[in-house]
Backbone bond lengths (Angstrom), bond angles and torsions (degrees), N, CA, C in turn:
res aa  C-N    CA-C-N  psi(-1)  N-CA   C-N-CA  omega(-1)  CA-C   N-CA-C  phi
1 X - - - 1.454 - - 1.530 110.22 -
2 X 1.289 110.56 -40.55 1.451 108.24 -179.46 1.718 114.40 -69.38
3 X 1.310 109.91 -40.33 1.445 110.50 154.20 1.743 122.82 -19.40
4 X 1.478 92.77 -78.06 1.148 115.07 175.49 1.667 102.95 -23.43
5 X 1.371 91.46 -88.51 2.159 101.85 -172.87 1.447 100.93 -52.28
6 X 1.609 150.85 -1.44 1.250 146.07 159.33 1.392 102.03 -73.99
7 X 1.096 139.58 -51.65 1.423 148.69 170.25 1.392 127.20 -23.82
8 X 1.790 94.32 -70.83 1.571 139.98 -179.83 1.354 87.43 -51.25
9 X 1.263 131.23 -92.32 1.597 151.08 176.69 1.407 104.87 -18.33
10 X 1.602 141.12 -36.58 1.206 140.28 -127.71 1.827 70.47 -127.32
11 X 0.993 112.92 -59.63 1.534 109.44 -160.83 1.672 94.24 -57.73
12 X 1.259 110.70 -57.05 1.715 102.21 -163.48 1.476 108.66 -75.24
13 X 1.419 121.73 13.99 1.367 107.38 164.62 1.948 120.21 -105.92
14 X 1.438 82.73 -2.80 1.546 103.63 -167.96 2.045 83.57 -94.31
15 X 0.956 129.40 -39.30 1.446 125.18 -160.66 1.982 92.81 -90.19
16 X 1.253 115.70 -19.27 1.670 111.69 159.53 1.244 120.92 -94.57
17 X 1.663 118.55 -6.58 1.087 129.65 157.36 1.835 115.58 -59.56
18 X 1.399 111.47 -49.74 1.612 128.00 -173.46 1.869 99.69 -81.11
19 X 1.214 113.84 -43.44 1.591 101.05 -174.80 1.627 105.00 -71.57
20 X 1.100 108.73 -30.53 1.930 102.99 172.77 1.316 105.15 -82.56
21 X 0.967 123.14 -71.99 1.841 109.09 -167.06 1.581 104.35 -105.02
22 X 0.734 154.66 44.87 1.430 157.62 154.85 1.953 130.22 -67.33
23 X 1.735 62.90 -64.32 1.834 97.87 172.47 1.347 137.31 -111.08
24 X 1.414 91.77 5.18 2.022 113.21 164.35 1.363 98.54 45.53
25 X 1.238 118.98 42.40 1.560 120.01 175.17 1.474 117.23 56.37
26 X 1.363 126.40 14.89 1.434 120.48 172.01 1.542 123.42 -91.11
27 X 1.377 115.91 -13.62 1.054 132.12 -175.30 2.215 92.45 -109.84
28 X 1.538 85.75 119.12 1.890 86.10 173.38 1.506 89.72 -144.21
29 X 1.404 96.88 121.16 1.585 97.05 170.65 1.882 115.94 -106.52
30 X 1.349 103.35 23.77 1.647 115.79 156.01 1.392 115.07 -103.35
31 X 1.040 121.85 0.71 1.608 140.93 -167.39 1.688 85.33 -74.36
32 X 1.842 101.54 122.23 1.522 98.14 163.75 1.369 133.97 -29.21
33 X 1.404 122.41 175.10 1.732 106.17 155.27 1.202 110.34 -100.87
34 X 1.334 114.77 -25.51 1.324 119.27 -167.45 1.642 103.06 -65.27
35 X 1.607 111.96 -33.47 1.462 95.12 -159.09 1.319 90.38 -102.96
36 X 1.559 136.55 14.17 1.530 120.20 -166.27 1.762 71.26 -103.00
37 X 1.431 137.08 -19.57 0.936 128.31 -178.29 1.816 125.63 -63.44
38 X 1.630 84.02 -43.69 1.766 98.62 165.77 1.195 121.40 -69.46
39 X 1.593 107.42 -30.45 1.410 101.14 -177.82 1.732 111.98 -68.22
40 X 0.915 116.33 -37.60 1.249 138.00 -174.95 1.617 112.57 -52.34
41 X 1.724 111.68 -48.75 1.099 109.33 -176.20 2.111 111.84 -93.31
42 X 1.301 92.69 37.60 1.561 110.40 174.59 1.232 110.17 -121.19
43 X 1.675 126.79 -22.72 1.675 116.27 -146.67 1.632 86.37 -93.22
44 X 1.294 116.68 174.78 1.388 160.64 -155.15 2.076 76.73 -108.26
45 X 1.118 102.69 153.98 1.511 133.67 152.70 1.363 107.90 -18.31
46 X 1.757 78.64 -80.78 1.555 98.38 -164.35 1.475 126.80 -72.88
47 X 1.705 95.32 -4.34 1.752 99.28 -173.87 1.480 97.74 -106.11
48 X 1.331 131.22 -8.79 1.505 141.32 151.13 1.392 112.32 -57.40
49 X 1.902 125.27 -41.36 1.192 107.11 -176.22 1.472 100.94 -94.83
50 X 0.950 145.54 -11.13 1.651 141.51 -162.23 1.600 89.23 -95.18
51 X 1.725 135.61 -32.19 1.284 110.66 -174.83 1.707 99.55 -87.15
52 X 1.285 124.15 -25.83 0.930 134.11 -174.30 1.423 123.81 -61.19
53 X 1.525 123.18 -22.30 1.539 161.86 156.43 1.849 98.73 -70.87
54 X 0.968 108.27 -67.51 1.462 101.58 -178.32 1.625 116.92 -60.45
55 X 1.300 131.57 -35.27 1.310 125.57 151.48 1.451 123.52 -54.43
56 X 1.033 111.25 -26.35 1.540 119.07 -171.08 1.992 99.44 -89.64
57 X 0.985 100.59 -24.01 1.920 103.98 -171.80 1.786 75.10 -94.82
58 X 0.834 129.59 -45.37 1.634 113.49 -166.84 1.621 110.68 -74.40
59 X 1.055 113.28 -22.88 1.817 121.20 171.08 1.476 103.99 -74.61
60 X 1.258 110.99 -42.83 1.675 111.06 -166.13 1.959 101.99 -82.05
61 X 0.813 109.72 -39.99 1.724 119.10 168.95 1.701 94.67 -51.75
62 X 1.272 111.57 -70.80 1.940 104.59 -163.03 1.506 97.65 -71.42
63 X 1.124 151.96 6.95 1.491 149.80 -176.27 1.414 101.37 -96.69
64 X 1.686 113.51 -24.54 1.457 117.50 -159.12 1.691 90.47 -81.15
65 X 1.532 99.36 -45.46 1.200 118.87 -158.09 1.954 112.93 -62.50
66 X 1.370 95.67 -21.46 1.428 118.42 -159.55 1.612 80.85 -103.11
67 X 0.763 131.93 -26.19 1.940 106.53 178.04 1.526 110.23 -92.19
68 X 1.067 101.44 -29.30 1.525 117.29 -169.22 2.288 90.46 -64.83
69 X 1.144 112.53 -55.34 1.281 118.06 -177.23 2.096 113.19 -58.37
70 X 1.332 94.59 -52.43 1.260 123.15 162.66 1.673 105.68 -49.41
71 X 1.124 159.08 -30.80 1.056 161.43 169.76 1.606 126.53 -80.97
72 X 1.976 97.39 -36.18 1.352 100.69 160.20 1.183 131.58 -64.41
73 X 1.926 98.68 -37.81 1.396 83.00 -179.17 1.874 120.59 -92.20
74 X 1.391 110.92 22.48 1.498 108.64 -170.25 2.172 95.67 -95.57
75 X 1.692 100.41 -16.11 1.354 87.60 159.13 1.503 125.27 -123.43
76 X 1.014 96.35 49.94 1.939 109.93 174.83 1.896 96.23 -84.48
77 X 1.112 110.61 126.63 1.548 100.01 -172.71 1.995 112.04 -73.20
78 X 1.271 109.91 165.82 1.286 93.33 175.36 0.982 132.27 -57.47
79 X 1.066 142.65 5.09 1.841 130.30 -133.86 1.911 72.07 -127.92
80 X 1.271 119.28 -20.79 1.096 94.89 -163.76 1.787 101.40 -127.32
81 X 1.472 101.79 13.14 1.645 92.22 174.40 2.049 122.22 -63.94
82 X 1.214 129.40 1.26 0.856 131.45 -175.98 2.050 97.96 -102.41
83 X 1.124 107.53 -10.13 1.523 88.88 -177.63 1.201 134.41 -61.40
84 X 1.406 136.26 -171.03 1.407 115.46 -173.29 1.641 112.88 -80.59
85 X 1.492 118.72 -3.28 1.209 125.69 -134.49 1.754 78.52 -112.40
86 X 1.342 107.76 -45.75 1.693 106.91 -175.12 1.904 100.21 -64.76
87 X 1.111 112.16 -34.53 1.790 115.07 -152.77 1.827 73.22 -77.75
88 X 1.374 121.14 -62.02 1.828 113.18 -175.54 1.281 106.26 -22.72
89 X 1.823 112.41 -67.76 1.426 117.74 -168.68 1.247 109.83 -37.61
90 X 1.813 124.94 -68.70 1.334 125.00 -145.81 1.761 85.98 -86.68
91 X 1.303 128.05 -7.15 1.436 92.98 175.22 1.708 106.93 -86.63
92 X 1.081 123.11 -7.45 1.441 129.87 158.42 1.461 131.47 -67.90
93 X 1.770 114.39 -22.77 1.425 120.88 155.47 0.987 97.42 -64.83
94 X 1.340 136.09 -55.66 1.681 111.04 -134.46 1.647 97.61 -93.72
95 X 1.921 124.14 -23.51 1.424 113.57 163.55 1.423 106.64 -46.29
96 X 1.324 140.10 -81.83 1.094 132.11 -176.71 1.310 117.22 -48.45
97 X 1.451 151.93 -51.26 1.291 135.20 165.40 1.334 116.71 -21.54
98 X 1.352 118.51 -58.99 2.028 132.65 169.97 1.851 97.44 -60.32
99 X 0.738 117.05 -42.21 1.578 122.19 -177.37 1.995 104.81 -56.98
100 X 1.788 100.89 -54.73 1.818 88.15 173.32 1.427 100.44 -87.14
101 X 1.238 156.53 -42.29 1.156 142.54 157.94 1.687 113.13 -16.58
102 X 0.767 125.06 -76.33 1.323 126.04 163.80 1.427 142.70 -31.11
103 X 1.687 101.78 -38.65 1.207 123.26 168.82 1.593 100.51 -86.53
104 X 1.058 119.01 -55.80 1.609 108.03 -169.11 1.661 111.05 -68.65
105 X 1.418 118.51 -9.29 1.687 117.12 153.79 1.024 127.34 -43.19
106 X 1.830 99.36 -52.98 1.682 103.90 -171.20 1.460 112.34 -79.34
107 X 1.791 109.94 -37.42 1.617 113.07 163.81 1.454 130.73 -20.14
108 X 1.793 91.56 -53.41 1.847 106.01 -172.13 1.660 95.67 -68.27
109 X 1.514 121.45 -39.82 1.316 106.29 -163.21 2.182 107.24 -58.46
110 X 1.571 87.65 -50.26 1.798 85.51 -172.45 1.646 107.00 -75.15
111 X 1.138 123.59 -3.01 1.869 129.06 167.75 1.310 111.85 -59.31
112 X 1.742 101.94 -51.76 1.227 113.66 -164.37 1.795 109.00 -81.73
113 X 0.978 116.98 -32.61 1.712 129.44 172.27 1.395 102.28 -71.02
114 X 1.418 125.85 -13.27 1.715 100.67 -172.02 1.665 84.53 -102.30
115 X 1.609 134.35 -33.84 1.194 116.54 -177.87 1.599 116.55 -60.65
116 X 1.547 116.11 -42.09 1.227 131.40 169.25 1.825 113.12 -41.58
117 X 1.324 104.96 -13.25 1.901 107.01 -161.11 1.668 88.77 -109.80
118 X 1.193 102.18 -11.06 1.691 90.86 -164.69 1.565 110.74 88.39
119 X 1.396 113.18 22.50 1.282 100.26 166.18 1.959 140.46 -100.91
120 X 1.261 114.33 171.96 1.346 118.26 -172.57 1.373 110.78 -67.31
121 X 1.732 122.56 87.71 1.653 131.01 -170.82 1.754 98.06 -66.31
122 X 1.516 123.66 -8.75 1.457 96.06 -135.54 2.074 101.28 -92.87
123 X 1.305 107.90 128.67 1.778 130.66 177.49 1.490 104.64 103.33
124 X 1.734 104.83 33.80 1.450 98.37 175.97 1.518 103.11 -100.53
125 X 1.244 106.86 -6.96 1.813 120.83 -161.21 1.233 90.30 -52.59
126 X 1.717 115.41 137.65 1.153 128.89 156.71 1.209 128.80 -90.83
């Protein structure tokens, strides 16, 4: 059990590790839509694919983060999947689940504006 909360602790400092320096603030998935929308229909090419890369490194970072959590709790034994420590875990999948949901919203908006510009989509695939 104590394992367990060594884990828990290690993961959520590594996932405040990636939302502060990960994404150098280019990736915000509280960022309106409306204005990630405006912003969008202002950038240059190249500032469509470089933010468009940084959403995409910020989806692929919380996906890592989300299996890795997702794995703890698929071996938490039964006797103890109701503890407070399992309900922490899965309420920590599903923050991050809404967390790339969120991010991959704003993604599609600058994905879809750099194909619209004529720009170079290719290693943005999510």
């Amino acid at each position: 059990m104590n394992q367990l909360k060594t884990i828990t602790l290690y993961c959520m400092l590594c996932l405040l590790g990636v939302s502060l320096i990960g994404c150098k603030g280019k990736a915000d998935e509280n960022k309106p839509m409306d204005k990630v929308k405006a912003e969008a229909d202002t950038m240059t090419v190249e500032k469509l694919k470089a933010t468009a890369m940084a959403y995409k490194n910020a989806v692929m970072a919380k996906q890592k983060d989300a299996e890795k959590l997702m794995d703890q709790l698929k071996n938490i034994p039964a006797m103890e999947a109701m503890s407070s420590e399992a309900k922490k875990l899965q309420a920590d999948v599903t923050a991050l689940q809404t967390s790339i949901k969120n991010l991959k919203d704003r993604f599609t908006v600058y994905y879809d504006k750099l194909k619209e510009k004529g720009g170079d989509t290719s290693g943005l695939e999510l």
